[in-house]
Backbone of each chain as ProteinMPNN parsed JSONL, in Angstrom:
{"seq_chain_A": "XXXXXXXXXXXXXXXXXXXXXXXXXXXXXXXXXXXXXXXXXXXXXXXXXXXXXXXXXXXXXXXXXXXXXXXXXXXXXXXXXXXXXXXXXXXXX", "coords_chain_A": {"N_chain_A": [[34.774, -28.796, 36.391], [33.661, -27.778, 34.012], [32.833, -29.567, 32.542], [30.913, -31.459, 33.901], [28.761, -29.187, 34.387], [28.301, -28.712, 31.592], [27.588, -31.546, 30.836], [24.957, -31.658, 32.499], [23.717, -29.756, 31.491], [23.334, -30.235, 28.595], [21.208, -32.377, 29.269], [19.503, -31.837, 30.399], [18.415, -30.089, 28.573], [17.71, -32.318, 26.755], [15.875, -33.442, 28.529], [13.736, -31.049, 28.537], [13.014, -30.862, 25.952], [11.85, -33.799, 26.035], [9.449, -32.607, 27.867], [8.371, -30.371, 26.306], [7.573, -32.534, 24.067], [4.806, -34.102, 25.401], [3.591, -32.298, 26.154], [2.797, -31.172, 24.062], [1.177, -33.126, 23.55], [-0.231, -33.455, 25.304], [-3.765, -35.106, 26.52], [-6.422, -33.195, 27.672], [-6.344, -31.112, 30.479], [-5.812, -30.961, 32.923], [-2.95, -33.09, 32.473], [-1.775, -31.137, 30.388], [-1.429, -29.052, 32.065], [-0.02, -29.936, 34.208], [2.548, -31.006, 32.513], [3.541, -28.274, 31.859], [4.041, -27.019, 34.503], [6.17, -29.805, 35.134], [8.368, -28.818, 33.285], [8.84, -25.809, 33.893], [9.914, -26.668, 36.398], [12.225, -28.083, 35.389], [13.374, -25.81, 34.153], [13.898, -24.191, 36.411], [16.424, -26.265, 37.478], [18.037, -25.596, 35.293], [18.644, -22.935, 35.811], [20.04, -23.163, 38.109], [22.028, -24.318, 37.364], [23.366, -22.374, 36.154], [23.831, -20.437, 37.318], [25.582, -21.671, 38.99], [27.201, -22.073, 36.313], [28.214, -19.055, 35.323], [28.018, -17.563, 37.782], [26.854, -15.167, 38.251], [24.616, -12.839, 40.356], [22.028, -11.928, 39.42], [21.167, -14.206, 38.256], [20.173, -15.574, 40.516], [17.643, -14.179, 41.8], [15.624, -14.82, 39.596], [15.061, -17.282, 39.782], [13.418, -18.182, 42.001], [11.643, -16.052, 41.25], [10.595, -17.909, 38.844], [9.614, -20.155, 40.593], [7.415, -19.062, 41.975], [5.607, -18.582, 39.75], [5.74, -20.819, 38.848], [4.308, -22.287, 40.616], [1.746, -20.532, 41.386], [0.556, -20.79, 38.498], [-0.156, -23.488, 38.009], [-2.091, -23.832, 40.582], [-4.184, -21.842, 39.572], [-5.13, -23.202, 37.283], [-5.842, -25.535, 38.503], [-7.728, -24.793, 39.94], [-9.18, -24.048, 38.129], [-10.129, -26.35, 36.494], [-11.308, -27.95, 38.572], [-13.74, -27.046, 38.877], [-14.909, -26.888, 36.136], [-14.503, -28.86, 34.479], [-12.236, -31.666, 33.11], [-11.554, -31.321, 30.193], [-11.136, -28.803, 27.52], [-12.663, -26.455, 26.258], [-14.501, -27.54, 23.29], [-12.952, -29.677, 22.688], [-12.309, -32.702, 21.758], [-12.932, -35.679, 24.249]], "CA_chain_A": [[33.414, -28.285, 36.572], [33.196, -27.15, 32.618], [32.431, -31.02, 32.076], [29.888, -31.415, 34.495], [27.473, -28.167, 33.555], [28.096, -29.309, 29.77], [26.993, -32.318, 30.688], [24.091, -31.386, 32.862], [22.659, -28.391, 30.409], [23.104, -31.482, 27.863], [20.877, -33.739, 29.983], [18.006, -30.544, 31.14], [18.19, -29.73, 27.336], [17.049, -33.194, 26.082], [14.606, -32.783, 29.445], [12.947, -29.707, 27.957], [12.573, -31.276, 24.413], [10.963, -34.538, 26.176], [8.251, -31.979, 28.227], [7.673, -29.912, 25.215], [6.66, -33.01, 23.327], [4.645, -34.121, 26.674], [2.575, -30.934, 26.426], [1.865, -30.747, 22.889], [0.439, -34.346, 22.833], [-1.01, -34.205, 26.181], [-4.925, -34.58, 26.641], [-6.612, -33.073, 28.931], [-5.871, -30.028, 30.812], [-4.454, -31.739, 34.069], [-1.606, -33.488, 32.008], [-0.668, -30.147, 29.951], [-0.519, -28.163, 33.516], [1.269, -31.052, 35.289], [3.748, -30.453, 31.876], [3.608, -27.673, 32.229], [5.204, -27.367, 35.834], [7.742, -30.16, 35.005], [8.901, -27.61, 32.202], [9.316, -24.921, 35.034], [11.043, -27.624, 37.167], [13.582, -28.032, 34.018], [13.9, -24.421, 33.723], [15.072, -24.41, 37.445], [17.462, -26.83, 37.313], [18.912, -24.977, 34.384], [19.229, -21.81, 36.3], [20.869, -23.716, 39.224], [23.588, -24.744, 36.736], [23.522, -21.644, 34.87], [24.276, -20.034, 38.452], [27.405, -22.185, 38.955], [28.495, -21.431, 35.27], [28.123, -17.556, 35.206], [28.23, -16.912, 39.092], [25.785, -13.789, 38.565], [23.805, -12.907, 41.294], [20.788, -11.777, 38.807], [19.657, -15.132, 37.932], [19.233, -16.072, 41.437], [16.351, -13.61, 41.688], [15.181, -15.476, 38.673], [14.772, -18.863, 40.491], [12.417, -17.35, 42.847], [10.433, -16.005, 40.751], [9.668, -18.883, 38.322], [8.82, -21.137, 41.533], [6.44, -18.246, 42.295], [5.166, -18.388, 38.395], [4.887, -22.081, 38.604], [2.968, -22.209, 41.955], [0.274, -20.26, 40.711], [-0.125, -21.09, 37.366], [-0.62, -24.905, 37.763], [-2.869, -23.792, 41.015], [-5.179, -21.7, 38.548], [-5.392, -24.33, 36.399], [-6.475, -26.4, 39.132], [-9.109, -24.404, 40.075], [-10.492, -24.069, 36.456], [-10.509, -27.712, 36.247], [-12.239, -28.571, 39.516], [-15.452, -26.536, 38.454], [-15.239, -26.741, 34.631], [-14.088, -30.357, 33.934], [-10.983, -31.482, 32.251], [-11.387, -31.071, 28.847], [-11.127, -27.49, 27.28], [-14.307, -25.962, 25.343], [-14.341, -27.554, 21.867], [-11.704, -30.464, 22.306], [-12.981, -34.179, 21.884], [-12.35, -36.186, 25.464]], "C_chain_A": [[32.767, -27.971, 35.232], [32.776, -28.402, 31.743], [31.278, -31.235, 32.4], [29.071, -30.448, 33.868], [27.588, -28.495, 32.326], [26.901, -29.904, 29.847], [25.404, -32.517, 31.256], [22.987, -30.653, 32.095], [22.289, -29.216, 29.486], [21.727, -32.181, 28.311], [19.465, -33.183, 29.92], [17.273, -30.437, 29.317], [17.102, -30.475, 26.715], [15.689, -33.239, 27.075], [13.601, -32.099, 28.827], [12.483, -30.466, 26.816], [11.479, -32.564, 24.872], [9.404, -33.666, 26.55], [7.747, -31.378, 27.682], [6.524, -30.765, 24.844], [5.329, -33.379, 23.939], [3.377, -33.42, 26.2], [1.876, -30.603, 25.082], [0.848, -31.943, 22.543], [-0.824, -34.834, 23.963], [-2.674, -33.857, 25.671], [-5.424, -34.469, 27.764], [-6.602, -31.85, 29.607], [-5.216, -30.259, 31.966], [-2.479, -32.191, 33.305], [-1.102, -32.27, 31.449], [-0.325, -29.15, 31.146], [0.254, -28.797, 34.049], [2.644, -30.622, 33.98], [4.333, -29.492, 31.773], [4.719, -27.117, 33.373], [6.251, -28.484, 35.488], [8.521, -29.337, 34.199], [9.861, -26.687, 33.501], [10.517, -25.62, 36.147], [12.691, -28.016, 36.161], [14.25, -26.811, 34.134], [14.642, -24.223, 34.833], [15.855, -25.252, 37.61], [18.748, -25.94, 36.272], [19.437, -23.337, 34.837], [19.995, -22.11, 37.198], [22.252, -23.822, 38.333], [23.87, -23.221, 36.015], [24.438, -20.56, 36.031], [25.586, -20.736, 38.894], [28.186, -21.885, 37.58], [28.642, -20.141, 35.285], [28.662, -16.994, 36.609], [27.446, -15.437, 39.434], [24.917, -13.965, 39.454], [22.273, -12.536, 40.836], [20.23, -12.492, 38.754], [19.499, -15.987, 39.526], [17.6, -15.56, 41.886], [15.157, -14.396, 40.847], [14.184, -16.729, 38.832], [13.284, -18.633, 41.556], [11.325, -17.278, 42.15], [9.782, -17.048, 39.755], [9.282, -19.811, 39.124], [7.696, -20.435, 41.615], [5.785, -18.572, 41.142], [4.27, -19.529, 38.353], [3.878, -22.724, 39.353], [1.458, -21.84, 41.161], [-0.216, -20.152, 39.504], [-1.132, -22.407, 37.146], [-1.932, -25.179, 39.186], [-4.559, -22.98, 40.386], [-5.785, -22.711, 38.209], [-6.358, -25.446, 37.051], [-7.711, -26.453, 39.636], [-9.996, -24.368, 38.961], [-11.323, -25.125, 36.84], [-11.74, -28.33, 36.934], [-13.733, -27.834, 39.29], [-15.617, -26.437, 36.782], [-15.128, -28.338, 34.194], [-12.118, -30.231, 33.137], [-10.774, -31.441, 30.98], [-11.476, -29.423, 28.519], [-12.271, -27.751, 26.054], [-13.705, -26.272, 24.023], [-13.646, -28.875, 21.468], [-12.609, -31.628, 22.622], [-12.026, -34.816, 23.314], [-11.852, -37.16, 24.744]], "O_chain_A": [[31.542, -27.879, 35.16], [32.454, -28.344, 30.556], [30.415, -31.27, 31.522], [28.605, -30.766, 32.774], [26.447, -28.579, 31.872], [25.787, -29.561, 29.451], [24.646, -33.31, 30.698], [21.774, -30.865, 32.069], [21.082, -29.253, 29.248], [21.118, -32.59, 27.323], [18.478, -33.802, 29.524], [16.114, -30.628, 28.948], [16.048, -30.017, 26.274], [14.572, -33.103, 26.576], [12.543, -32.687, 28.603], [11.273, -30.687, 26.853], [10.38, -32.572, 24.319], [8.394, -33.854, 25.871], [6.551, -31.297, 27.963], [5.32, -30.528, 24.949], [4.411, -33.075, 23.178], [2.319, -33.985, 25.922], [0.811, -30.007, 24.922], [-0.012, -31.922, 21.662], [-1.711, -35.687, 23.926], [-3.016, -32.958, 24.903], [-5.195, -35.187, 28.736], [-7.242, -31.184, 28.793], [-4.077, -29.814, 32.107], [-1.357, -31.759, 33.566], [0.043, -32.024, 31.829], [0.748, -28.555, 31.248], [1.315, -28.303, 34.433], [3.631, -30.009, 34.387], [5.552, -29.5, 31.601], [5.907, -26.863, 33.174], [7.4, -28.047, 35.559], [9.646, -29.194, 34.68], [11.025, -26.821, 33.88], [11.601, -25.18, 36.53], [13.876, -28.123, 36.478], [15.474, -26.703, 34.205], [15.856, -24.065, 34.704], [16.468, -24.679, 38.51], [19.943, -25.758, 36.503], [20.367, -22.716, 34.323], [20.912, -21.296, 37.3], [23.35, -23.409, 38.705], [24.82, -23.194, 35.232], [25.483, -19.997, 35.706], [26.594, -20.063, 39.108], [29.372, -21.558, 37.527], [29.867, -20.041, 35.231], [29.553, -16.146, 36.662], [27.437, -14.804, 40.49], [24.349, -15.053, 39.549], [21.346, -12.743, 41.619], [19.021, -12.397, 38.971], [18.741, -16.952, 39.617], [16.657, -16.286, 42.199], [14.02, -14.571, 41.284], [13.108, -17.048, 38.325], [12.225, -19.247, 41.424], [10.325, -17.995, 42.203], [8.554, -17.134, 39.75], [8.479, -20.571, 38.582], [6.711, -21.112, 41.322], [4.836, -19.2, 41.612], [3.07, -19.644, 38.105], [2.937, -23.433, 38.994], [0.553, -22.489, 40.638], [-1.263, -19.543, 39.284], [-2.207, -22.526, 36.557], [-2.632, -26.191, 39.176], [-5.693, -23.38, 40.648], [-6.83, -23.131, 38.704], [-7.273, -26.061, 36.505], [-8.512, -27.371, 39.805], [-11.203, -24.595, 38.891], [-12.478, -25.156, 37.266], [-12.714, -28.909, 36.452], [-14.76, -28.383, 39.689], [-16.584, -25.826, 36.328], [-15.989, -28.773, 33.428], [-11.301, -29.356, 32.849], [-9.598, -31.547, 30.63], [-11.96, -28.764, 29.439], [-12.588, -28.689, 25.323], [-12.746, -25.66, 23.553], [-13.636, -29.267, 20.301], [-13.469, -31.619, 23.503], [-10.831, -34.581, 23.493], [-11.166, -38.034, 25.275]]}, "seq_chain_B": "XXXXXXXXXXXXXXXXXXXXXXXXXXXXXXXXXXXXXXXXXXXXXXXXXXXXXXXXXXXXXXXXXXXXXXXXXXXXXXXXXXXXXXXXXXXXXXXXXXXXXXXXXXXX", "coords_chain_B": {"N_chain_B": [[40.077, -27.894, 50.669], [38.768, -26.423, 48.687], [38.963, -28.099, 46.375], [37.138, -30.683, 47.528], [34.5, -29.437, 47.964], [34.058, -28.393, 45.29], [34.068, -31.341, 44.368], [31.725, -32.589, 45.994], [29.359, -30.489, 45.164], [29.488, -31.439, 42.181], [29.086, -33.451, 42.365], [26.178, -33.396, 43.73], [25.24, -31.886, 41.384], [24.936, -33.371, 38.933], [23.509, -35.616, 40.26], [21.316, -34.48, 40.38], [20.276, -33.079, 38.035], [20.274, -35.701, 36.603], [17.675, -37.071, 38.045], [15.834, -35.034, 37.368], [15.514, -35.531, 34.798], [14.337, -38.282, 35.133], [12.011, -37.49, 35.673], [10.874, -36.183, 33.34], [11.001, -38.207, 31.478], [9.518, -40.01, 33.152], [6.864, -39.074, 32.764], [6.43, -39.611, 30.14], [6.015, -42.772, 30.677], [3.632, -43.501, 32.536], [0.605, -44.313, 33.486], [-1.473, -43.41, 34.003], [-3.254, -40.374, 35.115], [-3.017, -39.835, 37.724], [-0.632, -41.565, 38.069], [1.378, -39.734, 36.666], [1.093, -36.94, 37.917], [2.088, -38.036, 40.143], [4.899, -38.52, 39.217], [5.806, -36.284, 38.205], [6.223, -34.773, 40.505], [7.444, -35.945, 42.829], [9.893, -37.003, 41.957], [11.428, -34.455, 40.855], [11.042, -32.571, 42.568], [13.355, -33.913, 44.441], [15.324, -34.069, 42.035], [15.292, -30.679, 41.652], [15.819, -29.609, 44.678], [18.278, -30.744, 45.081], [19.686, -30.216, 42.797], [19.974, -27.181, 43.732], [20.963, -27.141, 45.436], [24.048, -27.881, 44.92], [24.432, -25.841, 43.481], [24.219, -23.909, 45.675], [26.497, -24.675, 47.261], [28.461, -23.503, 45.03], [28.516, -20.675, 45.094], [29.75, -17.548, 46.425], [29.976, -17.08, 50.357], [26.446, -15.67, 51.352], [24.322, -13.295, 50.514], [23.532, -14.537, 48.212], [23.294, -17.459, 48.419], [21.316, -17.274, 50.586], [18.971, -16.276, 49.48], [18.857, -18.524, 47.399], [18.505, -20.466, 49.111], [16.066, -19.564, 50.611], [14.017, -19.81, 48.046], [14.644, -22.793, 47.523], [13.223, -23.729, 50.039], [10.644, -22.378, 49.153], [10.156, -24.542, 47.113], [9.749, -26.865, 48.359], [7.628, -26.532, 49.8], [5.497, -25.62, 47.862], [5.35, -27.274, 45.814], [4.254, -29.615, 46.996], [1.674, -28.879, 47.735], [0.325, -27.579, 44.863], [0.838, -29.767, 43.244], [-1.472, -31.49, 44.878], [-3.661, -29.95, 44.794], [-3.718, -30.229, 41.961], [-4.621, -33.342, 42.056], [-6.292, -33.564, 43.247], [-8.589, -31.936, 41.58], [-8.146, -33.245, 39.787], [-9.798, -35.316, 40.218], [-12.395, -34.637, 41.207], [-13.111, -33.953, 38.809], [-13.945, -36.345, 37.648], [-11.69, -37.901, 36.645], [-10.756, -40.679, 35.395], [-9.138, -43.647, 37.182], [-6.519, -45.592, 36.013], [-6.596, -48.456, 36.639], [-9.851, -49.629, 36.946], [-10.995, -51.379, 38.092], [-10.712, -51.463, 40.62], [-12.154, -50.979, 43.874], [-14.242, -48.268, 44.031], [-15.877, -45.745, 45.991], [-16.158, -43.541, 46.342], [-17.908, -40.412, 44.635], [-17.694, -38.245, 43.983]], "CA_chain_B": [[38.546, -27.616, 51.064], [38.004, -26.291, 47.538], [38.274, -29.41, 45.576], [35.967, -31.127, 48.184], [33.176, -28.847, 47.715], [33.468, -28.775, 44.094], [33.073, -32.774, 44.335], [30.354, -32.647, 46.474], [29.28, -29.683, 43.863], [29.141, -31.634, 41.142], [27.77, -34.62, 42.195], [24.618, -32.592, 43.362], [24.544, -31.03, 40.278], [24.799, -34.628, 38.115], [22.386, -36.46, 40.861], [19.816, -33.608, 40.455], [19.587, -33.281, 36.729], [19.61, -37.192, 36.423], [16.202, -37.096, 38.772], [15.16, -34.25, 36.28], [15.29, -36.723, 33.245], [13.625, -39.565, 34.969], [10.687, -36.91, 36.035], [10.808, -35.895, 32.102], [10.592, -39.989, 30.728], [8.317, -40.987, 33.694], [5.841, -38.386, 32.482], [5.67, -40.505, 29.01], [5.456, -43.993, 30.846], [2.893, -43.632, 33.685], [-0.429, -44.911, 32.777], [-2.77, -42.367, 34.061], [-2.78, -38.798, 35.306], [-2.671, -39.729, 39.43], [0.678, -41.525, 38.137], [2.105, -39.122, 36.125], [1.456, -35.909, 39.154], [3.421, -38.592, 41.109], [6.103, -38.679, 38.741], [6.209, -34.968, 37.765], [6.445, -34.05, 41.539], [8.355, -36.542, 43.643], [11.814, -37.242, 41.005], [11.228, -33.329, 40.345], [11.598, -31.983, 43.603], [14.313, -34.175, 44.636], [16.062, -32.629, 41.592], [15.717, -29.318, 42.527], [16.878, -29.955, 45.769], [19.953, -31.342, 44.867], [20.695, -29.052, 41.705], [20.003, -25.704, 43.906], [21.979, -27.648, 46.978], [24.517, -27.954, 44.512], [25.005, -24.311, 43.121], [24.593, -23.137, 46.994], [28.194, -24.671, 47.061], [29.581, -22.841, 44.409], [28.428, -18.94, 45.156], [30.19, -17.136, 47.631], [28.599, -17.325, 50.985], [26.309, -14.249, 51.846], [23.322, -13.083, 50.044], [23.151, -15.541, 47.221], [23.339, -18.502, 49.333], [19.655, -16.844, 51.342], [18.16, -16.438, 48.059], [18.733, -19.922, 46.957], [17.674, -21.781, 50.367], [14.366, -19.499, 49.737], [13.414, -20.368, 46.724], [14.721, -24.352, 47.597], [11.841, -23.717, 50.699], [9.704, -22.102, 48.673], [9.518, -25.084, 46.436], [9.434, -27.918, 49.152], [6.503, -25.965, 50.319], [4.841, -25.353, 47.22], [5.411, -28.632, 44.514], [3.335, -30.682, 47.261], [0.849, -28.137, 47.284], [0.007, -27.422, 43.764], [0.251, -31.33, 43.075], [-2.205, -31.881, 45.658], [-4.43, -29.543, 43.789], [-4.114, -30.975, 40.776], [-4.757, -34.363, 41.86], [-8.063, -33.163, 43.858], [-9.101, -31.786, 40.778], [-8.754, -34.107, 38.303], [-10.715, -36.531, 41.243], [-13.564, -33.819, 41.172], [-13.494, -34.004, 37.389], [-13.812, -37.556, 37.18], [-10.815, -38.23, 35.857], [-10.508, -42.292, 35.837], [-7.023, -44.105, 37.227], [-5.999, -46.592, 35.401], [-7.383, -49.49, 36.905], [-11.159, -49.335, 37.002], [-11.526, -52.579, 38.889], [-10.445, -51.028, 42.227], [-13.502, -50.639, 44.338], [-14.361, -46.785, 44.169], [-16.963, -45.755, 46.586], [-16.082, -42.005, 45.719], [-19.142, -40.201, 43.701], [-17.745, -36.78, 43.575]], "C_chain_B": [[37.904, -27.407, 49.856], [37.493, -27.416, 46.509], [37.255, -30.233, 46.12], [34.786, -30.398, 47.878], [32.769, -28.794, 46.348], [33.203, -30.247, 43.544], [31.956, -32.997, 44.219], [29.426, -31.719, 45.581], [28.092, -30.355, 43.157], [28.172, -32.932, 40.875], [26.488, -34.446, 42.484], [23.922, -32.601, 41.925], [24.07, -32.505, 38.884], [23.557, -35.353, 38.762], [21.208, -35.321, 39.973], [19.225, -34.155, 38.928], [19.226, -35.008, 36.274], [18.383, -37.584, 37.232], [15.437, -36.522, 37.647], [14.085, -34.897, 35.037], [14.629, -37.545, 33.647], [12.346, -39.024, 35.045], [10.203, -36.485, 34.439], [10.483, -37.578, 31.021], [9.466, -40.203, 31.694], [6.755, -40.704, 33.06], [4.895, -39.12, 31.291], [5.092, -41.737, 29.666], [4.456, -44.052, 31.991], [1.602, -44.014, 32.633], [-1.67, -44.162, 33.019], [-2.173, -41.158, 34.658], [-2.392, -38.815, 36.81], [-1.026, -40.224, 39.319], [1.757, -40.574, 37.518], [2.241, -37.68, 37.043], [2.35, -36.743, 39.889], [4.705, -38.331, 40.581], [6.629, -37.757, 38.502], [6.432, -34.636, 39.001], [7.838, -34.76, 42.621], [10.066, -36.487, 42.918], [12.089, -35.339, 40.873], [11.771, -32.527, 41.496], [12.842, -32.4, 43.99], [15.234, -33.313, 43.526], [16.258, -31.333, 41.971], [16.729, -29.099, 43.433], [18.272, -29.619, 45.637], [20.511, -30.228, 43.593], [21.001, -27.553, 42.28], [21.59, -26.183, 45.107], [23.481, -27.315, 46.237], [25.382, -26.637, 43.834], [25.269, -23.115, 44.325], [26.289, -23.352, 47.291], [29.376, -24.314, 46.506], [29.378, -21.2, 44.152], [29.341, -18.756, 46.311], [28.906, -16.527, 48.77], [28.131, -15.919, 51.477], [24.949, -14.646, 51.021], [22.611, -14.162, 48.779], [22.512, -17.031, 48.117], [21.707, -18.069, 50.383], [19.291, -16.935, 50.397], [17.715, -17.797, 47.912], [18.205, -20.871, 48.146], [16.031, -20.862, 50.342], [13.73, -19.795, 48.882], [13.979, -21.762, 46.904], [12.891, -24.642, 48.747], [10.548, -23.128, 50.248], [8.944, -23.507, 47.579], [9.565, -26.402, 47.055], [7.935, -27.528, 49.844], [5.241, -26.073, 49.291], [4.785, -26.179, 46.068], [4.169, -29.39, 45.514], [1.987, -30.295, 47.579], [-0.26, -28.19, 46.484], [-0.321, -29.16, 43.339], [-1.553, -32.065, 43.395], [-3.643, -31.314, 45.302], [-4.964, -29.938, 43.065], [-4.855, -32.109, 40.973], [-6.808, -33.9, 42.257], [-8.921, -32.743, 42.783], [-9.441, -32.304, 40.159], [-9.744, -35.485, 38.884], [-12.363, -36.066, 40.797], [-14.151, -33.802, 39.991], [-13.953, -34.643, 36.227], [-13.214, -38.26, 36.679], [-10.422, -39.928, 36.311], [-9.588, -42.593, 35.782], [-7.525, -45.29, 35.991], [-6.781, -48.243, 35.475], [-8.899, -49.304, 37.707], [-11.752, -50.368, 37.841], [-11.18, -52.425, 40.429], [-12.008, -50.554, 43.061], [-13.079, -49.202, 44.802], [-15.363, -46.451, 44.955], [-16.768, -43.586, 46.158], [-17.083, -41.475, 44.701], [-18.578, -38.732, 42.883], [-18.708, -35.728, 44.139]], "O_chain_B": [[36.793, -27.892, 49.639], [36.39, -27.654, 46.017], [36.392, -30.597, 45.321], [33.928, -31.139, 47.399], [31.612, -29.017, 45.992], [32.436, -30.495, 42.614], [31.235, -33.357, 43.288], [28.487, -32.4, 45.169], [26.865, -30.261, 43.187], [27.307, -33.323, 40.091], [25.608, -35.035, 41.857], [22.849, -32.99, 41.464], [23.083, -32.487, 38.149], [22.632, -35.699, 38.027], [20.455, -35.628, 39.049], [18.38, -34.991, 38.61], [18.185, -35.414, 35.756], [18.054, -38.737, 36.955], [14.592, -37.158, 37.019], [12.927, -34.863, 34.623], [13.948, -38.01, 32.732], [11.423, -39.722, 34.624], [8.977, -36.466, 34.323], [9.778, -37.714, 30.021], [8.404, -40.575, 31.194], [5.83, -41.497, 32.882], [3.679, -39.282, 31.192], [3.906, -41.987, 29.451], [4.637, -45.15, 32.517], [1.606, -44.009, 31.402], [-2.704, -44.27, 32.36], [-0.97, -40.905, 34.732], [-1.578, -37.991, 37.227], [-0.169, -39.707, 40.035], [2.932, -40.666, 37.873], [3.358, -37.162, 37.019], [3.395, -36.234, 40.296], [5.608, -37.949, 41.326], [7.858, -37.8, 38.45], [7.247, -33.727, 38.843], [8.859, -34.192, 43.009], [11.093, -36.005, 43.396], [13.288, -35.075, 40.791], [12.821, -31.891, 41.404], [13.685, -31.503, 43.995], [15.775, -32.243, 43.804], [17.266, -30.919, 42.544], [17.879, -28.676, 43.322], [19.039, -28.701, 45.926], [21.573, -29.608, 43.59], [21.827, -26.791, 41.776], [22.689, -25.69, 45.359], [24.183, -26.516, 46.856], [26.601, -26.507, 43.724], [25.933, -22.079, 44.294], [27.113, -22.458, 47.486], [30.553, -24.461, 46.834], [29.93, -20.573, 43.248], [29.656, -19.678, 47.063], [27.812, -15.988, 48.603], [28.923, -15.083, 51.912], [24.521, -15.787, 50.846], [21.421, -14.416, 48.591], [21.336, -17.363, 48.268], [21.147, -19.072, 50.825], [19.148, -18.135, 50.166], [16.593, -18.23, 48.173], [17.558, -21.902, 47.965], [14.986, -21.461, 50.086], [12.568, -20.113, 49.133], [13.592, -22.233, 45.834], [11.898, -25.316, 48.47], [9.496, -23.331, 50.854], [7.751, -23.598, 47.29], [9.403, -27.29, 46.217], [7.254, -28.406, 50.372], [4.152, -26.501, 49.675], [4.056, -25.726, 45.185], [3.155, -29.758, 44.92], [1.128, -31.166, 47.714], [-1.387, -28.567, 46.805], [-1.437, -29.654, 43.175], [-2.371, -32.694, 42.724], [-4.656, -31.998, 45.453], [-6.176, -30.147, 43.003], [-5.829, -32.202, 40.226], [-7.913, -33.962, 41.719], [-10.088, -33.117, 42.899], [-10.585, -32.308, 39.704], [-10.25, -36.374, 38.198], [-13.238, -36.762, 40.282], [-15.368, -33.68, 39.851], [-14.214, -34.381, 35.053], [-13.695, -39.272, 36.17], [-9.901, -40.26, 37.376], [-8.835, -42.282, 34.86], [-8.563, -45.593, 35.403], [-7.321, -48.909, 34.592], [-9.011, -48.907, 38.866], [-12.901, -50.259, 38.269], [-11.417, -53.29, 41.273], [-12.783, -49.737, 42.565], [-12.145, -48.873, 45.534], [-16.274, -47.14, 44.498], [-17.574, -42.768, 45.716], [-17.13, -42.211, 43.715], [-18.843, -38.28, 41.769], [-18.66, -34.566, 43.734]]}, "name": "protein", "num_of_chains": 2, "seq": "XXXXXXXXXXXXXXXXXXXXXXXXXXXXXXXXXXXXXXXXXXXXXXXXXXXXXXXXXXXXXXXXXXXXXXXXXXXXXXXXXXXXXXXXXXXXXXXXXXXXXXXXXXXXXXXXXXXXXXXXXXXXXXXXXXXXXXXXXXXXXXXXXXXXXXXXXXXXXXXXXXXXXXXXXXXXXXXXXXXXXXXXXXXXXXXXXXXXXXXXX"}
């Protein structure tokens, strides 16, 4: 099992580093919330495994709440968008 | 029984995160923003899924095990949601697919 989560946290890791870059290059404000949420979707995965390596019952609480986090952040966002446009004040389309 | 479950376990936990990664590359190769909410939501959830499915098999069963199938239904509930959002938005916003030669009768 100490192969597997290696290799998984390995896998989420390079994950995370792709959606970073993702988010710093996106344009737009749709694409950096959609990166946004895959980020969050990374981050749970990594608590799922982090929950089979540790076995603490704390970071299940955890899981929870960043679905909750990522729900309504990327629904904000959505609302901006739909009455403001997708570009942010100042940024060339 | 134990080695069986940590099989089944691990291959969750390997399927999932390998969904993860393709929802993390598709994001670069899609060609517009309606394909890239596809790609961030569909490979994404399945991960989940399968990575929480996967750690439900290795807590002991009781309170953890509720937790984790809430928050798995919380986010089968709420990825197609938020997506669905997004996409409506970036419709409303004018955001153009990819191929412009599709007859659009849509004004906004």
């Amino acid at each position: 099992m100490t192969v597997v989560t290696t290799v998984c946290m390995s896998v989420l890791g390079i994950s995370f580093l792709l959606v970073v870059v993702f988010v710093l290059r996106a344009r737009g404000l749709v694409d950096r919330s959609l990166g946004l949420d895959t980020m969050m979707s990374v981050a749970l995965n990594g608590l799922a495994v982090a929950i089979v390596i540790t076995g603490q019952a704390d970071i299940v609480d955890l899981t929870l709440l960043i679905s909750v986090l990522a729900f309504i952040g990327t629904i904000t966002v959505a609302r901006f968008v739909e009455r403001r446009g997708n570009t942010v004040t100042g940024e060339e389309e | 029984m134990d080695t069986v479950l940590d099989v089944v376990a691990a291959a969750a936990l390997l399927t999932g995160t390998a969904f993860t990664f393709i929802a993390a590359i598709g994001l670069f190769r899609m060609g517009d923003v309606y394909g890239r909410i596809h790609v961030a939501t569909k490979p994404a959830t399945l991960g989940i899924a399968l990575t929480l499915f996967g750690a439900m098999l290795q807590v002991p069963f009781g309170s953890m095990t509720t937790r984790l199938v809430v928050a798995l239904a919380f986010q089968f509930w709420s990825i197609p949601a938020s997506s669905h959002m997004l996409g409506r938005a970036a419709r409303r916003a004018h955001v153009a697919p990819a191929h412009p030669d599709v007859v659009d009768e849509f004004d906004g």
